[in-house]
Biopython code that builds the backbone (N, CA, C, O; Angstrom):
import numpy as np
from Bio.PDB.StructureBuilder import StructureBuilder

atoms = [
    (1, "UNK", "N", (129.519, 62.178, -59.149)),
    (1, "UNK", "CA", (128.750, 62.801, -58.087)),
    (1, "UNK", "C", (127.457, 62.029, -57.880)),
    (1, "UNK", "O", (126.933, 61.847, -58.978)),
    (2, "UNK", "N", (126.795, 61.543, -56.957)),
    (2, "UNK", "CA", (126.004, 60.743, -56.383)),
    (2, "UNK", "C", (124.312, 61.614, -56.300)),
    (2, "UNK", "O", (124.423, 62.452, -55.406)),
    (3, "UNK", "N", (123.472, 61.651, -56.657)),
    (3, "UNK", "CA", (122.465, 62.488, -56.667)),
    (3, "UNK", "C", (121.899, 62.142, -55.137)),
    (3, "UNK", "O", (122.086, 61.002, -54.710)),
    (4, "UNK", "N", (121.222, 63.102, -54.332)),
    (4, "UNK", "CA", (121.401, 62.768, -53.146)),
    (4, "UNK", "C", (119.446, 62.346, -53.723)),
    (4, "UNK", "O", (119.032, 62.667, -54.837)),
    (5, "UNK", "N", (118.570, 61.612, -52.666)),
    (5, "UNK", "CA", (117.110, 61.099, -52.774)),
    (5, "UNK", "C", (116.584, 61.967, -51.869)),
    (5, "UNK", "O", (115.482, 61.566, -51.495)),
    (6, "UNK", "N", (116.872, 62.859, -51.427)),
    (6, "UNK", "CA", (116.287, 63.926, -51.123)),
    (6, "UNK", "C", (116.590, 65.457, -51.251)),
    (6, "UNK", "O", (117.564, 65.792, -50.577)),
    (7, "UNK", "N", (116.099, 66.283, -51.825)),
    (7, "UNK", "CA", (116.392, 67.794, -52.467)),
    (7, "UNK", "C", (117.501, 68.575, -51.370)),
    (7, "UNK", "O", (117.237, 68.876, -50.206)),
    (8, "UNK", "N", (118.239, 68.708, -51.776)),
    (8, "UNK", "CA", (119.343, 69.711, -50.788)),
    (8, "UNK", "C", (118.743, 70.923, -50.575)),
    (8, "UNK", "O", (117.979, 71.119, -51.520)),
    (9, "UNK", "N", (118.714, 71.789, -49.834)),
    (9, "UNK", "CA", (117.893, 72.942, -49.581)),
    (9, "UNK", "C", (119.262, 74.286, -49.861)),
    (9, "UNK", "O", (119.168, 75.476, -49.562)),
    (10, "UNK", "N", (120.491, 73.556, -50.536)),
    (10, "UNK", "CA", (121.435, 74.368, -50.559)),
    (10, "UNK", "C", (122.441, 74.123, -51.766)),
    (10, "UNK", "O", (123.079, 73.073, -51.687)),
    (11, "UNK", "N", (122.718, 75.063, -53.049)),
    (11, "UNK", "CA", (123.401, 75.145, -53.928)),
    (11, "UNK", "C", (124.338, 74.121, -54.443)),
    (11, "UNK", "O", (125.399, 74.246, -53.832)),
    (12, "UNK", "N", (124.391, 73.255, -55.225)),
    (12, "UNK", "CA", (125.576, 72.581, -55.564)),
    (12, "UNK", "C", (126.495, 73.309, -55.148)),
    (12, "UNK", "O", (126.589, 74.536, -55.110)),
    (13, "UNK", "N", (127.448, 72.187, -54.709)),
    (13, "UNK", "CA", (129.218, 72.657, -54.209)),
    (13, "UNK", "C", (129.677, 73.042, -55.630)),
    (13, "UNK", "O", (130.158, 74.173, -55.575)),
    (14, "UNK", "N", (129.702, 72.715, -56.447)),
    (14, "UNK", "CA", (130.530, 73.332, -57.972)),
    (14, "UNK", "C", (129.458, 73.198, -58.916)),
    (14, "UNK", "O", (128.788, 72.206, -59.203)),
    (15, "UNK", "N", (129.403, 74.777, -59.493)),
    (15, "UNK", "CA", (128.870, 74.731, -60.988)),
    (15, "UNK", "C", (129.020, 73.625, -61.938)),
    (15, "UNK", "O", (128.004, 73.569, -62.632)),
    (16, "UNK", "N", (129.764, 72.840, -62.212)),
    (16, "UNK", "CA", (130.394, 71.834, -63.186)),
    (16, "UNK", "C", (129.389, 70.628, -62.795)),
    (16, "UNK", "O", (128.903, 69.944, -63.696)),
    (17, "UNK", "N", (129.128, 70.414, -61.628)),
    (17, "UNK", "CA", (128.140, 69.321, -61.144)),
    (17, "UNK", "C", (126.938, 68.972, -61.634)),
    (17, "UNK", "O", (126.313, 67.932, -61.430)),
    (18, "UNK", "N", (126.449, 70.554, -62.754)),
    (18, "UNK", "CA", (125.136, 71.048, -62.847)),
    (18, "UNK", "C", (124.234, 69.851, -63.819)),
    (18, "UNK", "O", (123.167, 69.324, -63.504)),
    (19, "UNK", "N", (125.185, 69.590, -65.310)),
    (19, "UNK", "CA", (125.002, 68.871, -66.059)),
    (19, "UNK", "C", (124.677, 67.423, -65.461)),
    (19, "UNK", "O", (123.567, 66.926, -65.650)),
    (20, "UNK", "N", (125.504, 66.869, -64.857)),
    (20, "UNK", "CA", (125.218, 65.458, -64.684)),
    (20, "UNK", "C", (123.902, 65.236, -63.206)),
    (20, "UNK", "O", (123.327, 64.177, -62.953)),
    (21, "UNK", "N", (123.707, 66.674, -62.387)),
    (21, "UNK", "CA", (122.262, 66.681, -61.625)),
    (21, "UNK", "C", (121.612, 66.485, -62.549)),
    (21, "UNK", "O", (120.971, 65.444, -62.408)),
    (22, "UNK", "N", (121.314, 67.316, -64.116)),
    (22, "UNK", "CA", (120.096, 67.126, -64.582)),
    (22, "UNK", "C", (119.895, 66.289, -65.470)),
    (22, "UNK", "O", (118.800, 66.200, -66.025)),
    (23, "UNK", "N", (121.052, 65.423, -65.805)),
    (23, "UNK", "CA", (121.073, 64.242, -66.243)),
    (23, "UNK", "C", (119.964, 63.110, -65.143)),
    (23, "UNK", "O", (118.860, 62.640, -65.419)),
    (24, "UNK", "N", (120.638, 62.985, -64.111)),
    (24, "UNK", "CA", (119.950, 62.053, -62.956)),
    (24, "UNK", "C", (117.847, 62.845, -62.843)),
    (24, "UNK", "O", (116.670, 62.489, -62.785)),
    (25, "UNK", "N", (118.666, 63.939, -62.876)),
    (25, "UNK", "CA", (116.868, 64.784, -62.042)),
    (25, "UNK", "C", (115.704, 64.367, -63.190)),
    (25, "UNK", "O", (114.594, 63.857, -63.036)),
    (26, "UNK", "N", (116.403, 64.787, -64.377)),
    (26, "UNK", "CA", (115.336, 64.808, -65.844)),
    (26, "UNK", "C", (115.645, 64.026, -66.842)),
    (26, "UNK", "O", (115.943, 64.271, -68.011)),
    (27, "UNK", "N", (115.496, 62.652, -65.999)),
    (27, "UNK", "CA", (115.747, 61.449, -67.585)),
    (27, "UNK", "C", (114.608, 61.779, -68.644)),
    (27, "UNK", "O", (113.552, 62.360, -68.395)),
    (28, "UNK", "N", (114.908, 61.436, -69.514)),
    (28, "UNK", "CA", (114.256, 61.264, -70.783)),
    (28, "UNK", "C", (113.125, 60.066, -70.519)),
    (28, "UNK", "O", (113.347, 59.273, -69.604)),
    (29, "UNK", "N", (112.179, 59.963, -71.144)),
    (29, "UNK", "CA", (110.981, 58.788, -71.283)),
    (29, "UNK", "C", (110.426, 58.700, -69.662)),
    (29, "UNK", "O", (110.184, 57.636, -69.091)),
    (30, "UNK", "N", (110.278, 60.079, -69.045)),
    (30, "UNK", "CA", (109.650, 60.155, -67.738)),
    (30, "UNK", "C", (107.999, 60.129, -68.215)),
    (30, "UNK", "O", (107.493, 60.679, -69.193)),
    (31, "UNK", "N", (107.513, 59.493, -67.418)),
    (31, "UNK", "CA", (105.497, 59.676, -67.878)),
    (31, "UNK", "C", (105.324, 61.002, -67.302)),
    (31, "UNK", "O", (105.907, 61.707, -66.479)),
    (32, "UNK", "N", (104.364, 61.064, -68.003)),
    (32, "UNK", "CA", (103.695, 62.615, -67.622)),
    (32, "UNK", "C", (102.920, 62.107, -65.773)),
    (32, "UNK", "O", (103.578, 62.305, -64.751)),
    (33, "UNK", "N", (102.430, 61.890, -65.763)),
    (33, "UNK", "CA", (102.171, 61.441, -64.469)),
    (33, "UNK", "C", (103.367, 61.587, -63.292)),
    (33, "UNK", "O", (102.939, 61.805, -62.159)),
    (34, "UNK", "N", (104.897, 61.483, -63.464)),
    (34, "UNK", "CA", (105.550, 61.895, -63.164)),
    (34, "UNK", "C", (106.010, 63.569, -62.563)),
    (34, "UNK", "O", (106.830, 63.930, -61.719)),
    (35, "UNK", "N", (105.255, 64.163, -63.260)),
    (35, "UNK", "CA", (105.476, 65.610, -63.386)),
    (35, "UNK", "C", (104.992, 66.123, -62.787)),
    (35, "UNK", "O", (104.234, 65.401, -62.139)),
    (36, "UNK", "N", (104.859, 68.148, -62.265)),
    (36, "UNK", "CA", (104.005, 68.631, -61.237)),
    (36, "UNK", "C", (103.043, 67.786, -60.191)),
    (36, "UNK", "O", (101.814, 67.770, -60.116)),
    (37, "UNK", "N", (103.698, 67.327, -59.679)),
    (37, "UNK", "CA", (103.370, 66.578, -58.579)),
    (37, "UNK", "C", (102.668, 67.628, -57.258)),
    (37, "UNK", "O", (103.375, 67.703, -56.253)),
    (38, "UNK", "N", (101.210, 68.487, -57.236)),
    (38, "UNK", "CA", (101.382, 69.012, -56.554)),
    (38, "UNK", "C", (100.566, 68.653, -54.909)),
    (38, "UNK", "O", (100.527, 69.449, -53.970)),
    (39, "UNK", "N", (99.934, 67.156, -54.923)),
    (39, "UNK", "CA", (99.371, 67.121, -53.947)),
    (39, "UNK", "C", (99.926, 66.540, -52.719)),
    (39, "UNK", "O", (101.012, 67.037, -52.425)),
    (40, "UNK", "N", (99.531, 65.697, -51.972)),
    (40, "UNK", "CA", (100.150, 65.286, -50.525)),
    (40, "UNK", "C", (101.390, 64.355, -50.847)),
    (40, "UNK", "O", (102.310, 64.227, -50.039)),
    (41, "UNK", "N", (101.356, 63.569, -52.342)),
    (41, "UNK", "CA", (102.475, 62.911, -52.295)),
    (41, "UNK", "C", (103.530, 63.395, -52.998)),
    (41, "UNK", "O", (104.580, 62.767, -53.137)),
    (42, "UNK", "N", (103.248, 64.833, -53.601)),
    (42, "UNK", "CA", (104.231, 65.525, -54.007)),
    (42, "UNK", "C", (105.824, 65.429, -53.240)),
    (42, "UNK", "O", (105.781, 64.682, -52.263)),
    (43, "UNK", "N", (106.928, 65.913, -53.443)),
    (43, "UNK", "CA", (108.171, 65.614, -53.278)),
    (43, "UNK", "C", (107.919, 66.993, -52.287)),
    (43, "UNK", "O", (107.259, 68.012, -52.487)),
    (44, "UNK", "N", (108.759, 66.543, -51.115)),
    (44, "UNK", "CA", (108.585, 67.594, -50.270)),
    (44, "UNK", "C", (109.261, 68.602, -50.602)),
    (44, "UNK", "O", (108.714, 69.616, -50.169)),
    (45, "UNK", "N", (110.890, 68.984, -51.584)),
    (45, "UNK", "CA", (111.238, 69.766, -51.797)),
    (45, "UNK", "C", (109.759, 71.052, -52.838)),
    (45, "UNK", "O", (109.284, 72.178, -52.690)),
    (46, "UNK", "N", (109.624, 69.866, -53.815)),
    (46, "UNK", "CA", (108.788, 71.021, -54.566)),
    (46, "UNK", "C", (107.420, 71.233, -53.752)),
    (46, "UNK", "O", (106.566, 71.882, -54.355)),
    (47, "UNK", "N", (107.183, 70.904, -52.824)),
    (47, "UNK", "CA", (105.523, 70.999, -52.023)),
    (47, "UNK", "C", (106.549, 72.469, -51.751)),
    (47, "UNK", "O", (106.555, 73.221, -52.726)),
    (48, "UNK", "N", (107.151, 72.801, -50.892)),
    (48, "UNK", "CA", (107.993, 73.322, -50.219)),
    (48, "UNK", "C", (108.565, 74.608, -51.280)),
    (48, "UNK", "O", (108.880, 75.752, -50.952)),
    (49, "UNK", "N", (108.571, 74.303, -51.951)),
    (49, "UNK", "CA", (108.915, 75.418, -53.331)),
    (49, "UNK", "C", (107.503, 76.281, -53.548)),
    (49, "UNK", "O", (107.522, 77.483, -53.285)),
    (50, "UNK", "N", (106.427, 75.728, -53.973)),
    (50, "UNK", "CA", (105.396, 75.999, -54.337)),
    (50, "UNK", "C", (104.699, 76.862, -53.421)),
    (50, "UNK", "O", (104.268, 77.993, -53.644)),
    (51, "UNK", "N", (104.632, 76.065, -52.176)),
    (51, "UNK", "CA", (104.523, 76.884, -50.833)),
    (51, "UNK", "C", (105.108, 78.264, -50.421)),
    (51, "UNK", "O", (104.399, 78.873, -49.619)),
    (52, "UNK", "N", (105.842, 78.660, -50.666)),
    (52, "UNK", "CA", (106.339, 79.242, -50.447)),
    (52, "UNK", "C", (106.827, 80.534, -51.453)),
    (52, "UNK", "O", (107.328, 81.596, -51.083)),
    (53, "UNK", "N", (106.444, 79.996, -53.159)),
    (53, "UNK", "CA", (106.295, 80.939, -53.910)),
    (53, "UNK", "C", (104.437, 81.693, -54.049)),
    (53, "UNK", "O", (104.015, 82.737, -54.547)),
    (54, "UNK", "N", (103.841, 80.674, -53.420)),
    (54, "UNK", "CA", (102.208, 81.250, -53.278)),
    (54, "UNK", "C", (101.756, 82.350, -52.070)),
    (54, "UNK", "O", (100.723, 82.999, -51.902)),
    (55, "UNK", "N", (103.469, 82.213, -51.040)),
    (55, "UNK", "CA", (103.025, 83.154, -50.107)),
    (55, "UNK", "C", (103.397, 84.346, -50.132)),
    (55, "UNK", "O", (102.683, 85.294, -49.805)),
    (56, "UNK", "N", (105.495, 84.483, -50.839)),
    (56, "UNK", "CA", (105.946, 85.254, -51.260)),
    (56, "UNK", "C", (105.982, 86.281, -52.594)),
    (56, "UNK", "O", (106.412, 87.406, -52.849)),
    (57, "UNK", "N", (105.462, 85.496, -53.098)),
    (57, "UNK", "CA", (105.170, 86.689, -54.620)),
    (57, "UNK", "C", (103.656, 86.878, -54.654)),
    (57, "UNK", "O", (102.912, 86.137, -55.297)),
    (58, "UNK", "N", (103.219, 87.984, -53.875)),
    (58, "UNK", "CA", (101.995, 88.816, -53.972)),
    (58, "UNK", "C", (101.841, 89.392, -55.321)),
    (58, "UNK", "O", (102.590, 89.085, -56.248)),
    (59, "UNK", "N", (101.020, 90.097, -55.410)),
    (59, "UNK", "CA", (101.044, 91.367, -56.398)),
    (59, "UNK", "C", (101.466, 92.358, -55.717)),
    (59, "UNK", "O", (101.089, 93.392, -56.269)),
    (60, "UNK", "N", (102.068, 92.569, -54.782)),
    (60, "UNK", "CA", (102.680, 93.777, -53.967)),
    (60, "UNK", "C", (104.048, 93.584, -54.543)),
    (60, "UNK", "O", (104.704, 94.504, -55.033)),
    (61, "UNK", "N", (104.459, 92.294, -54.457)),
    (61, "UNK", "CA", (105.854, 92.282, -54.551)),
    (61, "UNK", "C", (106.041, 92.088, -56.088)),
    (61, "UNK", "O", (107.231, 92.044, -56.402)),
    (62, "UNK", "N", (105.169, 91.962, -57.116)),
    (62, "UNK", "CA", (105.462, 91.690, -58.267)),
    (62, "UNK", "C", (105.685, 93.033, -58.681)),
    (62, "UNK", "O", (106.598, 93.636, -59.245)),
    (63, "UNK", "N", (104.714, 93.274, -58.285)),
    (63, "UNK", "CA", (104.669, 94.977, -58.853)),
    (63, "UNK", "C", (106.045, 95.988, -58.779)),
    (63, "UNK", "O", (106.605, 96.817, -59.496)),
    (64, "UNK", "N", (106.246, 95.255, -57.196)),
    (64, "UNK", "CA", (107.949, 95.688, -56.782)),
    (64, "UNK", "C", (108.562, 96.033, -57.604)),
    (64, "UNK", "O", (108.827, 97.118, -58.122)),
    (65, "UNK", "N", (108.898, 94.695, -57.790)),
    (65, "UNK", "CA", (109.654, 94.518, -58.617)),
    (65, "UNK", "C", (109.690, 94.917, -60.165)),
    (65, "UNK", "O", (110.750, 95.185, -60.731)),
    (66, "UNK", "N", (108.943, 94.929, -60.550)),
    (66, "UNK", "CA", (108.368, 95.772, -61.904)),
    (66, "UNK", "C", (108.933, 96.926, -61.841)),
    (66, "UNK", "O", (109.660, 97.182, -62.801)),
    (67, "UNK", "N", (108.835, 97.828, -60.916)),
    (67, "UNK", "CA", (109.214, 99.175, -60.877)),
    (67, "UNK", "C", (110.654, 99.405, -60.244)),
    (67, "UNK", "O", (111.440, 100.287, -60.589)),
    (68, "UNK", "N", (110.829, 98.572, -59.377)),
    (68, "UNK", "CA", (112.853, 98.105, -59.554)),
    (68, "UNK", "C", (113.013, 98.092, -61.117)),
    (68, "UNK", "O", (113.667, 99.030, -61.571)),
    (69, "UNK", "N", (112.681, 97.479, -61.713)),
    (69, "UNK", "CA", (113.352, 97.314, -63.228)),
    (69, "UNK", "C", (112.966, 98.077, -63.865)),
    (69, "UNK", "O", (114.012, 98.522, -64.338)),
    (70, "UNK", "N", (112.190, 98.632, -64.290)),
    (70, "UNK", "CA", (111.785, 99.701, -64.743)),
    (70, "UNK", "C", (112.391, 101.533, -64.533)),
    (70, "UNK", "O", (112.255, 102.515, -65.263)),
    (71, "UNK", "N", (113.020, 101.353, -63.293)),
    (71, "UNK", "CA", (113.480, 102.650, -62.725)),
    (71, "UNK", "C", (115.355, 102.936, -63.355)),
    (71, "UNK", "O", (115.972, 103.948, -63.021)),
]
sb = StructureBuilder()
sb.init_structure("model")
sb.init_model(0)
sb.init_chain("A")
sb.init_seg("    ")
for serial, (resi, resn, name, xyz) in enumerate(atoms, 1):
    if name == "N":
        sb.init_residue(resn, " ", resi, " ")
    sb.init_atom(name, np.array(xyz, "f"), 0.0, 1.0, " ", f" {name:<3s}", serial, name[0])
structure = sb.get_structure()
């Protein structure tokens, strides 16, 4: 399976695929500099992740959810 150079915005086609994505995604002997990438040259998938978990998980909705599980 071919790792695509830009983030799919949609599920691997087969579970079984999973291992050899994170083979390609998370080599070993990556620099730290590599990592949380969160400013303008960040990877647009994770700018795009981040974004979007800073707008959607309030404390309204955490709380939500807290009391979904809890009930």
């Amino acid at each position: 399976m071919a790792i695509p150079s830009q983030p799919s915005q949609s599920p691997l086609p087969k579970l079984d695929d999973w291992d050899e994505f994170l083979e390609g995604r998370y080599k070993e002997g990556k620099q730290e500099s590599e990592f949380r990438q969160y400013d303008a040259k960040a990877d647009p998938g994770v700018a795009e992740f981040y974004r979007l978990n800073h707008e959607k998980q309030t404390v309204a909705y955490a709380l939500a959810k807290k009391k979904n599980i809890s009930a």
